[in-house]
C-alpha positions, 0 to 999 in steps of 0.5 A: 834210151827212155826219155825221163819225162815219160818215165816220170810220167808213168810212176807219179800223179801230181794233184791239188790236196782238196782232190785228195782229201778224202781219196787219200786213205783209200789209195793207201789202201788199196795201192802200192804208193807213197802219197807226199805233199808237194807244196801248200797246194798239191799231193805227189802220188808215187809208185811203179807204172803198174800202180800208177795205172791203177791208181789213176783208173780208180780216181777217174772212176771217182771223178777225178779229172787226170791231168 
């Protein structure tokens, strides 16, 4: 059985909102994922692995530093 917290880790980014501030439409756009706030301070992006993946290569392209 798959342990949760990989799972979770593979279908979702927690990062500050100044991160994302001006990141955030362009992964609307361009990925199949739910951006919601987490807190004052942070964004939770969520979707499948496959999006997630790509989401991340695409903020680390932009200089996002990946947890």
């Amino acid at each position: 059985m798959s342990d949760p917290s990989q799972l979770r880790e593979s279908t979702q980014i927690v990062l500050p909102r100044e991160t994302l501030e001006n990141l955030e439409p362009r992964l609307d756009d361009e990925f199949v994922v739910t951006i919601v706030p987490e807190g004052e301070r942070y964004y939770r992006i969520i979707g499948s692995p496959v999006e997630i993946k790509d989401a991340s290569e695409f903020l680390v392209r932009r200089g996002v530093s990946m947890p």
